[in-house]
Every structure is written in C-alpha cells, then in structure tokens.
C-alpha positions in Angstrom: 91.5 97.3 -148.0 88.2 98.1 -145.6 87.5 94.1 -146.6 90.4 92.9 -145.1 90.8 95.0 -141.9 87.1 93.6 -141.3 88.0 90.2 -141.9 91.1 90.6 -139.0 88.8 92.0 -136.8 86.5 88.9 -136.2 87.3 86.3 -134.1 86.3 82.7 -133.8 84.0 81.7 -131.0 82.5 78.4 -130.7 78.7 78.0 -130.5 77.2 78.5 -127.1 77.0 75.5 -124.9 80.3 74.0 -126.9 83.3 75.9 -125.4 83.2 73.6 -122.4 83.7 70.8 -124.7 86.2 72.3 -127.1 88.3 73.6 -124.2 88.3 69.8 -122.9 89.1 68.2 -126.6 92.2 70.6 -127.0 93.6 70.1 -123.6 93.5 66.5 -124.0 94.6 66.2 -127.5 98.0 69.3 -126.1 98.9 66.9 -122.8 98.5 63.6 -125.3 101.0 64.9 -128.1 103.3 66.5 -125.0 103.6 62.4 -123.3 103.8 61.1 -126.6 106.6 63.3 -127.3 108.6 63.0 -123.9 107.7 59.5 -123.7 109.6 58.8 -127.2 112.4 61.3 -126.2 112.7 59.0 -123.0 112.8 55.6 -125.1 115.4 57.1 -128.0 117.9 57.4 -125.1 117.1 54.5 -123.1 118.0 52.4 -127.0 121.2 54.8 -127.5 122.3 53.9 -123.8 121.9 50.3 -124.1 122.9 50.1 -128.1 126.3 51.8 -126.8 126.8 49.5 -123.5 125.7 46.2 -125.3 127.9 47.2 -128.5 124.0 46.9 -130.7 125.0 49.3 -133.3 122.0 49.2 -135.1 119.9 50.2 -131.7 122.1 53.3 -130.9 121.6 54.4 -134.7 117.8 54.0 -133.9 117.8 55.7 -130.8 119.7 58.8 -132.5 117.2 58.8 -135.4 114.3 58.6 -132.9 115.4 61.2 -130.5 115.8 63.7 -133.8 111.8 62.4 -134.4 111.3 64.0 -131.4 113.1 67.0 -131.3 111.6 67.7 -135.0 107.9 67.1 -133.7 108.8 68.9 -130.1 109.2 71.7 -133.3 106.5 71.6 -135.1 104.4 71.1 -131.6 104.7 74.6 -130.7 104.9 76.0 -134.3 101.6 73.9 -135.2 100.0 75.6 -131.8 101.4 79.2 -132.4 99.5 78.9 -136.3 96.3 77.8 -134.3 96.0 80.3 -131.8 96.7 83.2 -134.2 93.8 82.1 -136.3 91.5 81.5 -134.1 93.3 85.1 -132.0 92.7 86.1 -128.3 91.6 88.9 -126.3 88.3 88.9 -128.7 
C-alpha cells in the first residue's frame, strides 16, 4: 500500500532546458492530428456529395466509410490525450 500511494504521488517532469521543446513537439503533433482529422472529415463529405449527385455509388460508399474513419479517430483523439495527461498528471 505505502508503495503505491508513493508511486501516485510523483509526477513526470522533463529535464531542465527540454520543456520548451516538449511543449513545442506536442502542440505540433495535437494541431497536425486535429487538420488531419477535419481535413478527412471535409473530403468524406465532399465524395458522399458528389458520389450522390453524379449517381458514383462506389464514391458515396467511400465517403461514408471515410467520414466513420474520422469520427472513430476524432474518438480515440481525445481518449488517447485524456490517457496521456493522466500519466504524466497536472498540478505537480
């Protein structure tokens, strides 16, 4: 028991002079996932749109299976952060 109440009570800190850099890495790596996302959300219903108008079966099916890609990794986007940040905790 007293080993793993000391074990919560640490939290991870990056070495001095790296936080600057680590800060930068995740911010770029959140925003690039986000447009990646949104950008493939945006292109599943541009081929649904024009699969339905231009009677392209085959490109509406693809935009439908897309946009659930998207939805699915929207998903695990926040449930992949929310893991991170409780290991690595705040307010330390």
């Amino acid at each position: 028991m007293i080993i793993v109440e000391s074990i919560n009570n640490v939290c991870a800190q990056a070495p001095g002079g790296v936080q600057q850099y680590a800060d930068m890495l995740l911010a770029w790596v959140k925003w690039g996932v986000a447009v990646l996302i949104i950008a493939g959300g945006f292109v599943s219903v541009g081929a649904i749109i024009i699969g339905r108008l231009a009677t392209m079966s085959r490109a509406a099916q693809m935009g439908a299976s897309g946009l659930f890609w998207c939805v699915l990794a929207a998903v695990a986007y926040v449930t992949i952060y929310g893991v991170l940040w409780a290991i690595v905790g705040k307010g330390c």
